[in-house]
C-alpha positions as CSV (number, residue, x, y, z in Angstrom):
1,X,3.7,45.4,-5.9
2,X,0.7,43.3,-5.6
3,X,-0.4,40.9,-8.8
4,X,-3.5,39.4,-8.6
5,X,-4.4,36.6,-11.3
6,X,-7.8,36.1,-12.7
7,X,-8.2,32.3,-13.1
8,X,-12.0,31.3,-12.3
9,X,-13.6,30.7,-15.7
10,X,-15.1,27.5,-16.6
11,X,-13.6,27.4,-20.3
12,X,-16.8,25.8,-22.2
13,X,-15.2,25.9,-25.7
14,X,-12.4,23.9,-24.3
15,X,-14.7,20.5,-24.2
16,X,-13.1,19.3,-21.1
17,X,-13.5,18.3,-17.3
18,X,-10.2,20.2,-16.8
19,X,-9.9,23.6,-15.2
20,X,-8.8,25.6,-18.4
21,X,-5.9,27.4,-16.7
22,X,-4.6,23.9,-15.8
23,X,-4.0,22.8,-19.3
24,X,-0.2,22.5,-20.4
25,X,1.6,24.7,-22.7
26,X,4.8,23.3,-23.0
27,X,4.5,20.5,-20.4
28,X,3.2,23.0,-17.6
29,X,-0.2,24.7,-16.9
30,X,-1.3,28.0,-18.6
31,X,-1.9,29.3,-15.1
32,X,2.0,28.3,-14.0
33,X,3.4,30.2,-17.1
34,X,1.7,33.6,-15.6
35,X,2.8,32.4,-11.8
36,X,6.3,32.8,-12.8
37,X,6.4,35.9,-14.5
38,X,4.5,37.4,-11.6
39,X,7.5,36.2,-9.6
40,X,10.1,37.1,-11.8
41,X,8.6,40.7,-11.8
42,X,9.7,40.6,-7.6
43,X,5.8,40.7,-6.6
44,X,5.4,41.5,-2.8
45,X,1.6,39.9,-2.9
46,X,0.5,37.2,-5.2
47,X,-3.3,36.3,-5.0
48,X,-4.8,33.8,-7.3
49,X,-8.8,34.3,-7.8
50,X,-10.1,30.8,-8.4
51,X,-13.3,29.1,-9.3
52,X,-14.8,26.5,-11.3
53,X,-12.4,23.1,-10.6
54,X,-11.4,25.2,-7.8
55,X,-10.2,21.5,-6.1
56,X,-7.9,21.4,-8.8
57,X,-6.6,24.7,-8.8
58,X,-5.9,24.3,-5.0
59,X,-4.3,21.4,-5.2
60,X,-1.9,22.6,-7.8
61,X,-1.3,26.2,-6.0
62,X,-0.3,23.6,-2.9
63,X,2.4,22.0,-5.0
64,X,4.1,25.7,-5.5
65,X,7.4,26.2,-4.2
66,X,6.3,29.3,-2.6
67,X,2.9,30.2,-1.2
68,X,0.1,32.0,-3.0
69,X,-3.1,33.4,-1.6
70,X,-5.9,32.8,-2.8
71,X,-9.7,33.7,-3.3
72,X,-12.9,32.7,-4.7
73,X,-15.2,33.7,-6.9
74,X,-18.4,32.3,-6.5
75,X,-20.8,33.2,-8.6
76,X,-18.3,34.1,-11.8
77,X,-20.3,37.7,-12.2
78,X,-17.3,39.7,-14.4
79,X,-13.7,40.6,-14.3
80,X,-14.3,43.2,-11.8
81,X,-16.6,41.2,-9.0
82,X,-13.1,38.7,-9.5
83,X,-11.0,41.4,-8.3
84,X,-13.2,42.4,-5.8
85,X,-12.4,39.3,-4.1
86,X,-8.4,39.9,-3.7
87,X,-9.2,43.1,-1.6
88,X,-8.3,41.9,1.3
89,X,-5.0,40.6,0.5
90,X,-3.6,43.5,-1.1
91,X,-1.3,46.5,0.3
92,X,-2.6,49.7,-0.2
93,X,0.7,51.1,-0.5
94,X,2.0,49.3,-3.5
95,X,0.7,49.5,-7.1
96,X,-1.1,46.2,-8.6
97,X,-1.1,44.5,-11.5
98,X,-3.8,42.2,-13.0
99,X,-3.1,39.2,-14.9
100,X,-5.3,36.3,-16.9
101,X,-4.2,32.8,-16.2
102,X,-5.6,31.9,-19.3
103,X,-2.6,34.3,-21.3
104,X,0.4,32.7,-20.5
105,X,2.8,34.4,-22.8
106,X,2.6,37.3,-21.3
107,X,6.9,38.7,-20.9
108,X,7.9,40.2,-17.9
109,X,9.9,42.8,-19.8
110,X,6.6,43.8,-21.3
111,X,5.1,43.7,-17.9
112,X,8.0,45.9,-16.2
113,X,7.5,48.5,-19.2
114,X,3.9,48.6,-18.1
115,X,4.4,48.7,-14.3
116,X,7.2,51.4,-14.8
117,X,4.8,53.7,-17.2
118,X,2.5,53.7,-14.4
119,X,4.3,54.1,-11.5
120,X,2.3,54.3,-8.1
121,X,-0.3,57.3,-9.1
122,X,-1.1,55.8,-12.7
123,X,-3.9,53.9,-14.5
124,X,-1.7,51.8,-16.8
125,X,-3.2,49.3,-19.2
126,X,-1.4,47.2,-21.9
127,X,-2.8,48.2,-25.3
128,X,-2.3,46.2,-28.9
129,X,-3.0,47.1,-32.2
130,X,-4.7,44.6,-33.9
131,X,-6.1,43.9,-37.6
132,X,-9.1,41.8,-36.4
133,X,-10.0,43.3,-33.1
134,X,-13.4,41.6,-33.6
135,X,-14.7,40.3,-30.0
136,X,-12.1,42.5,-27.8
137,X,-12.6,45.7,-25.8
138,X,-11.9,49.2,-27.8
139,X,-9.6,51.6,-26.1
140,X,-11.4,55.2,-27.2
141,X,-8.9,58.1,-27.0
142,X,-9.6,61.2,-27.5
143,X,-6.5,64.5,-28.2
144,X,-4.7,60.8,-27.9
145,X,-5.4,60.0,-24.4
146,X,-7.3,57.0,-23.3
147,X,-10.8,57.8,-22.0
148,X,-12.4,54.8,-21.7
149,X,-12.6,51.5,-23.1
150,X,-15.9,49.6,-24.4
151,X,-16.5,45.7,-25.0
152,X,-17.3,44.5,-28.3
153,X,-21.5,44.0,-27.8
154,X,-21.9,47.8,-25.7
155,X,-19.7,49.7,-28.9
156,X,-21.2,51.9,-31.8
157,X,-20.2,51.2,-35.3
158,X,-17.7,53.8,-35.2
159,X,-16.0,52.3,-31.8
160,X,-16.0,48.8,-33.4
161,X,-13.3,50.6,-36.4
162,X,-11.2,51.3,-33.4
163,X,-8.1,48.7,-34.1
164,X,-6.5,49.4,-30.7
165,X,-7.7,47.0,-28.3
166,X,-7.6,46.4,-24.5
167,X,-5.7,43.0,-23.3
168,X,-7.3,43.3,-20.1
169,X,-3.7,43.3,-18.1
170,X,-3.5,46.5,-16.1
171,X,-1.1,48.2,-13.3
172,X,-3.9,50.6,-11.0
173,X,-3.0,52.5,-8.0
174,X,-4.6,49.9,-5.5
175,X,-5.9,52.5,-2.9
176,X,-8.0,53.7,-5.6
177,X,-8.6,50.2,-7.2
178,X,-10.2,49.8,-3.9
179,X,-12.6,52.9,-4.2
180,X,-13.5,52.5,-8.0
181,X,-14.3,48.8,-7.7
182,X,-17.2,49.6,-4.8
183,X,-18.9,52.1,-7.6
184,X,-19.1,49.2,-10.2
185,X,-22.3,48.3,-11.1
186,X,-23.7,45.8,-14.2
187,X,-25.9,47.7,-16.4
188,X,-24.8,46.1,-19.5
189,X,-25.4,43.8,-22.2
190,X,-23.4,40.8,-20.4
191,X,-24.9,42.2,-16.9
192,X,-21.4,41.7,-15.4
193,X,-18.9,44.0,-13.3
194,X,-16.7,45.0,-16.2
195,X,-12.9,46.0,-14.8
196,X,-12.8,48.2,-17.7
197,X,-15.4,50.5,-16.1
198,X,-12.3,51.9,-13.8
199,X,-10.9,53.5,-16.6
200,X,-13.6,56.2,-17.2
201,X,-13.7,56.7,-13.5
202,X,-9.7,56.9,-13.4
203,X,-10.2,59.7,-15.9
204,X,-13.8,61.5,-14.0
205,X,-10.8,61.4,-10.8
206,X,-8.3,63.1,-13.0
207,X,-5.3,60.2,-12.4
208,X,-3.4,59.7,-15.5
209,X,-3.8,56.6,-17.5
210,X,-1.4,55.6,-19.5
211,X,-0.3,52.8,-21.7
212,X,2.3,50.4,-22.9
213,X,2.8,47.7,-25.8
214,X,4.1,44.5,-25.9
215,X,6.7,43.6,-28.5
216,X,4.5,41.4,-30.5
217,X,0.5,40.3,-30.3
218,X,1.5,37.0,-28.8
219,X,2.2,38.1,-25.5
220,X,-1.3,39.3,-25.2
221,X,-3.1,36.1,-27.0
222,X,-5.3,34.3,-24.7
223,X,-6.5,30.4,-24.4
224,X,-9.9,30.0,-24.7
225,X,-10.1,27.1,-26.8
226,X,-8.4,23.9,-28.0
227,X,-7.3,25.2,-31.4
228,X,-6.1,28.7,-29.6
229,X,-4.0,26.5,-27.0
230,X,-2.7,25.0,-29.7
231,X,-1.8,28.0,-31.9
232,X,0.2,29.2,-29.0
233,X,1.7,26.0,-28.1
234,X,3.1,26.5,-31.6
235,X,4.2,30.4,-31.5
236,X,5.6,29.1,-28.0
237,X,7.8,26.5,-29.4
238,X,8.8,28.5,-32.3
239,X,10.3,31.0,-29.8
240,X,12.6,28.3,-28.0
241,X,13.1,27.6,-31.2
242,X,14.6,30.8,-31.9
243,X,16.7,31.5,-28.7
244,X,18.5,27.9,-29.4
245,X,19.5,29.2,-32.9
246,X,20.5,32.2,-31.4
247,X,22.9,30.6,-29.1
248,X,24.0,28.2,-31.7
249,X,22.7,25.0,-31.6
250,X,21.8,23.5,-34.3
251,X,18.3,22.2,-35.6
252,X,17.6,20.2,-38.4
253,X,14.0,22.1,-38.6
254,X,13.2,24.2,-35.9
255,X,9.6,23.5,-36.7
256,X,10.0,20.3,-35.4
257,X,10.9,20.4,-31.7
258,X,9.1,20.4,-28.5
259,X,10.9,21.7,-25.4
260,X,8.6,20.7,-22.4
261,X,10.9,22.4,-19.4
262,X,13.9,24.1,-19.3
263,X,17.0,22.9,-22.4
264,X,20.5,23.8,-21.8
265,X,22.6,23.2,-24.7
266,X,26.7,23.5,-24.8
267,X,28.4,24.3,-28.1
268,X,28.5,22.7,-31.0
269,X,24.8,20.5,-30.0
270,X,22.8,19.2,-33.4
271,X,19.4,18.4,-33.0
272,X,17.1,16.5,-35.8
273,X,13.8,16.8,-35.9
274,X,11.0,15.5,-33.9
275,X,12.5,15.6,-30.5
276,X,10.8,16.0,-27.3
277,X,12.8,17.3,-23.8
278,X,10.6,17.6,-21.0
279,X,11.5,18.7,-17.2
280,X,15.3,20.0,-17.3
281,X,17.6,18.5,-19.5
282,X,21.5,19.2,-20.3
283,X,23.2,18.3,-23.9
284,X,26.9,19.1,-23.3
285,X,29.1,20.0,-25.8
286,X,28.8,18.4,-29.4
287,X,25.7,16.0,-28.5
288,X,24.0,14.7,-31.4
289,X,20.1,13.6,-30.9
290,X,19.1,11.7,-33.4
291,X,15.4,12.0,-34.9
292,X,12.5,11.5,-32.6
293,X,14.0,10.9,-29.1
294,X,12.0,11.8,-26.1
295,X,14.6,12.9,-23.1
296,X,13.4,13.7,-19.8
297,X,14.9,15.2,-16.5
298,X,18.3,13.7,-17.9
299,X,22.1,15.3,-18.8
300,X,23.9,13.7,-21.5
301,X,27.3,14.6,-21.7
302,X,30.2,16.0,-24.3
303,X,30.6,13.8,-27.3
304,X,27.9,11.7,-26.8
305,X,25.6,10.3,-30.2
306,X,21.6,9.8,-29.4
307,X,20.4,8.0,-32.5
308,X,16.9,7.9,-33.7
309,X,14.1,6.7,-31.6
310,X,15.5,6.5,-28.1
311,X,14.0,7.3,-24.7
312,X,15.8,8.3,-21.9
313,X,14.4,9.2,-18.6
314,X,16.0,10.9,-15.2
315,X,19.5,9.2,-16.7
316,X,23.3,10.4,-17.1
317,X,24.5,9.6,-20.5
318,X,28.9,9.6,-20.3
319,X,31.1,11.4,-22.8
320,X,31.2,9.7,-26.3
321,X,29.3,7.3,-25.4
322,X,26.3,6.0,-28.1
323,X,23.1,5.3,-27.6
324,X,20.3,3.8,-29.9
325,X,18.8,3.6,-32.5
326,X,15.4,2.3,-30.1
327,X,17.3,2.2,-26.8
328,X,16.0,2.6,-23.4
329,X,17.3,4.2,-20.4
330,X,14.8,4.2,-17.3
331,X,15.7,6.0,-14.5
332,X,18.4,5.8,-12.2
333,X,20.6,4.8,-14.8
334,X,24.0,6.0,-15.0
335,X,26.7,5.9,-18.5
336,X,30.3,6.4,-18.2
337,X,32.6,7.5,-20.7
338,X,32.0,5.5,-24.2
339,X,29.6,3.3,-23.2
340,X,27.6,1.7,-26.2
341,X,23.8,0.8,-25.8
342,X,22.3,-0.3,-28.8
343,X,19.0,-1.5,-30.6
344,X,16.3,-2.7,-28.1
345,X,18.6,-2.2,-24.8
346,X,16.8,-1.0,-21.8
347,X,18.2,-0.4,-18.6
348,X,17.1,0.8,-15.3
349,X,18.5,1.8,-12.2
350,X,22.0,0.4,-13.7
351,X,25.4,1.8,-13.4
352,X,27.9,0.9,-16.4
353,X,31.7,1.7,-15.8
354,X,33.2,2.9,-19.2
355,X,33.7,1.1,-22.3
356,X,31.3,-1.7,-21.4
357,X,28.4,-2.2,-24.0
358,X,25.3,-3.9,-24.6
359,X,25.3,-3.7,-28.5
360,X,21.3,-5.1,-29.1
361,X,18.1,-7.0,-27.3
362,X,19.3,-6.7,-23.4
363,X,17.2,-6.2,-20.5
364,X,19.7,-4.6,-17.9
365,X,17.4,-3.7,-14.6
366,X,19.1,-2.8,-11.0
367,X,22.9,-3.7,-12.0
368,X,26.2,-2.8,-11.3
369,X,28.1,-3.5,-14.4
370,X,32.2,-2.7,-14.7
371,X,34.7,-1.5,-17.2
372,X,35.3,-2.8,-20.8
373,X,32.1,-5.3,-19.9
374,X,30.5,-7.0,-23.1
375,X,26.8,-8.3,-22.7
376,X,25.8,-10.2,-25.3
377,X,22.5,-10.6,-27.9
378,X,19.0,-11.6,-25.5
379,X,20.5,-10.9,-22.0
380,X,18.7,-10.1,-19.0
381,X,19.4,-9.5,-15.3
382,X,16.8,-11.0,-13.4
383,X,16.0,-9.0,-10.4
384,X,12.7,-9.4,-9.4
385,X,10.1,-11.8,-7.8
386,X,7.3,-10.8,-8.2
387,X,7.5,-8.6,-4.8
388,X,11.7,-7.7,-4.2
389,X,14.0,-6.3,-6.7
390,X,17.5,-7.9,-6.4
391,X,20.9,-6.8,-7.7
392,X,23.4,-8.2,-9.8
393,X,26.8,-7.1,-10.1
394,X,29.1,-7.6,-13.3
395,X,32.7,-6.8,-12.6
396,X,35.3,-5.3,-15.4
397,X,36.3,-7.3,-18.0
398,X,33.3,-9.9,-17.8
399,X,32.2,-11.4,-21.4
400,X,28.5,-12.2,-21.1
401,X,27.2,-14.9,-24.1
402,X,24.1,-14.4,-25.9
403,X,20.7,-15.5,-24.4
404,X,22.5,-15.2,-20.6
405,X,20.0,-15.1,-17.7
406,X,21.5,-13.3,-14.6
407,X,19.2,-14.5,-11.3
408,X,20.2,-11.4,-8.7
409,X,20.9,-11.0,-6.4
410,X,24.6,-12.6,-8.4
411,X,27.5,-11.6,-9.5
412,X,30.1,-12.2,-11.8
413,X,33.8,-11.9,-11.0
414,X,36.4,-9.8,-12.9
415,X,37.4,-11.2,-16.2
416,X,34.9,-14.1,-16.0
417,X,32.7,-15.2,-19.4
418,X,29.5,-17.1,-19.4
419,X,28.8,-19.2,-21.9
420,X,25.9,-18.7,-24.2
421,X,22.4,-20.2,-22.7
422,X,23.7,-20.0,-19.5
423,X,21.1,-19.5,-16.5
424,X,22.8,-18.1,-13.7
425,X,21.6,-18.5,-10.2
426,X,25.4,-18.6,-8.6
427,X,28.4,-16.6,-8.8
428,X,30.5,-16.5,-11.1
429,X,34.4,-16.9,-10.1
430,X,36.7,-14.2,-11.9
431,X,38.6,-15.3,-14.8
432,X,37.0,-18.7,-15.4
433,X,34.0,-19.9,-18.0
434,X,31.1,-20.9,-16.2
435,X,28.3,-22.3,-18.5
436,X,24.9,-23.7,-17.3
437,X,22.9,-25.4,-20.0
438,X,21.4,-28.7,-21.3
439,X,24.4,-31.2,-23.0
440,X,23.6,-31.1,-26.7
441,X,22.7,-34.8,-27.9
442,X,21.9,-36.1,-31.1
443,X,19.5,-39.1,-31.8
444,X,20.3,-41.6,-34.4
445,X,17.7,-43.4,-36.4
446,X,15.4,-40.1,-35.9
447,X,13.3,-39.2,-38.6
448,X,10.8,-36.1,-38.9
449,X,6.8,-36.9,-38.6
450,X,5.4,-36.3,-41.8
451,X,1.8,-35.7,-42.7
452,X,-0.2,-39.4,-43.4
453,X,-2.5,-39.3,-46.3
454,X,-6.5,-38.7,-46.0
């Protein structure tokens, strides 16, 4: 099967400088979301018909994992001069279907039903009822089959009552698509090559045209402006809403979630509200995130308690372990089993053996720290310059005193303990106090300044 996907239009009512098929909807561009569905639907030929920011359409069809043809349309003069343009790359022998990159909720299983109506000799267009059809193509039947379809501004008053509407995605024998699309012309209101001209010629030709419905009027929604992005950003998130209730996770309000990627939940996972997971993230069995945590590209593991207001990025989060509230975790960073990072903790690029913790206002950047490890109120590891990042190493059982600097590259033996203040540019030996601070004096006869009258 061939798809080709329409995605030259400027987008005016979206007020911005950016192509409108490369706005997000749930982290990723509209056009991506309608890029893999045509994939998931096993398409033999995928071309792409691009046009204004076509830079930025390129360069984002480069970053694919698999290639995509493409063409341009230059000038934009209708949905069927856009089509013309994929000719070349399609196979006569297979059917094709025509997609929006602008409707990116489009299901495949809807898709499938409509590809499967039609067959290889078929016209097959996806149809919706819809109370306000205001602004959408009619489909006119007549004994019940479809004979043509008119836009909005070219329909009489009685094809403007018509309720069923066209969503513009259609399945056309493409030998045929071929022969229709040369007798085209733009004598209309819009003075445009309308696609939906094919349809009366499928019927003048005598090839079947059939139809097929999607399972709700979502699917067939499209993005034209900021609010309408928005809307569906909503009915999107309310739908991974769903599914995660379905499989049994649990959400404090499912209204209040934003999954950004793909979330894989185990049993038994509680989620409160405000959340954001971006990129692909795994919450073992019985995770708890606490309100308002953004986690990206990360896996936390069984057991393990996210409280409010942390942020973890490309990070591996142990069994049991608890993070937060306000914590940190950059990437590269790596929990054990029951490790505890608390209040304004970051680290990055640090491994922590289990049962170590850093309980509140630590800075723990390109460290290796041990087992059963406790770092103390105000420490930091310093491992940079100012132009090369250092390491410091912590080994199990170390005690590390409030207000502890750590100059990397350094390490600190098994069992050892700095002293609180301390500023430590050596190595610590294992099982021994090492402190490094001013000696505390006091100065008799001393006596606090005090104002002198005016």
């Amino acid at each position: 099967m061939n798809v080709v996907i329409l995605a030259a239009g400027m987008g005016k009512r979206m007020q911005s400088a950016l192509p409108k098929v490369l706005h997000p909807l749930a982290g990723k561009p509209l056009l991506s979301h309608v890029l893999d569905t045509a994939r998931s639907l096993s398409a033999s030929q995928l071309c792409v018909i691009y046009g204004h920011g076509g830079a930025a359409v390129l360069e984002m069809l480069a970053a694919q994992p698999e290639k995509v043809a493409t063409a341009l349309q230059e000038p934009q003069l209708g949905t069927g001069h856009a089509v013309m343009q994929a000719l070349p790359e399609l196979d006569d022998s297979a059917a094709t279907l025509i997609l929006y990159g602008d409707v990116p909720l489009t299901t495949s299983a809807s898709l499938q039903a409509l590809v499967d109506v039609a067959g290889n000799d078929k016209l097959g267009i996806l149809t919706v009822v819809q109370d306000d059809p205001t602004g959408l193509g009619r489909i006119v039947r007549e004994n019940g089959e479809i004979v043509r379809i008119v836009e909005q501004k070219d329909a009489n008053e009685a094809e403007r009552a018509i309720k069923e509407i066209n969503s513009g995605i259609l399945v056309v024998p493409t030998a045929r698509l071929k022969q229709w699309l040369g007798a085209l012309n733009n004598n209309n209101a819009q003075g445009e090559y309308y696609l939906t001209d094919i349809v009366a010629m499928a019927v003048a030709d005598g090839v079947p045209v059939v139809s097929a419905q999607p399972s709700a009027q979502w699917e067939v929604a499209g993005v034209n402006s900021k609010v309408q992005l928005a809307e569906l950003e909503r009915i999107h998130q309310g739908n991974i809403a769903l599914k995660l209730l379905e499989q049994g996770v649990t959400l404090m309000d499912p209204a209040r979630i934003d999954v950004r990627g793909e979330l894989i939940c185990g049993r038994d996972v509680t989620i409160d509200v405000g959340c954001v997971f971006e990129g692909k993230v795994e919450l073992a069995d019985g995770v708890r995130v606490g309100p308002h945590s953004v986690i990206i590209n990360s896996r936390i593991l069984a057991g393990a308690h996210i409280k409010p207001f942390c942020h973890i990025e490309q990070a591996v989060v142990g069994e049991v372990s608890v993070i937060g509230p306000y914590a940190r975790l950059r990437p590269g960073t790596v929990l054990a089993e029951d490790v505890h990072v608390g209040n304004f903790v970051e680290i990055k690029n640090g491994q922590v053996a289990a049962h170590s913790k850093a309980n509140h206002l630590a800075y723990i950047g390109d460290a290796t720290i041990g087992s059963r490890v406790n770092i103390g109120a105000g420490t930091i590891t310093c491992n940079y310059d100012g132009v090369n990042k250092f390491r410091t190493v912590i080994e199990d059982d170390a005690f590390i005193g409030s207000d502890s600097q750590l100059v990397a590259p350094v390490t600190v033996g098994k069992g050892a303990t700095l002293g609180a203040g301390t500023t430590l540019t050596k190595d610590a030996p294992a099982g021994k106090l090492t402190i490094s601070r001013a000696r505390q004096i006091t100065l008799d006869g001393w006596s606090r300044p005090v104002k002198k009258p005016k």
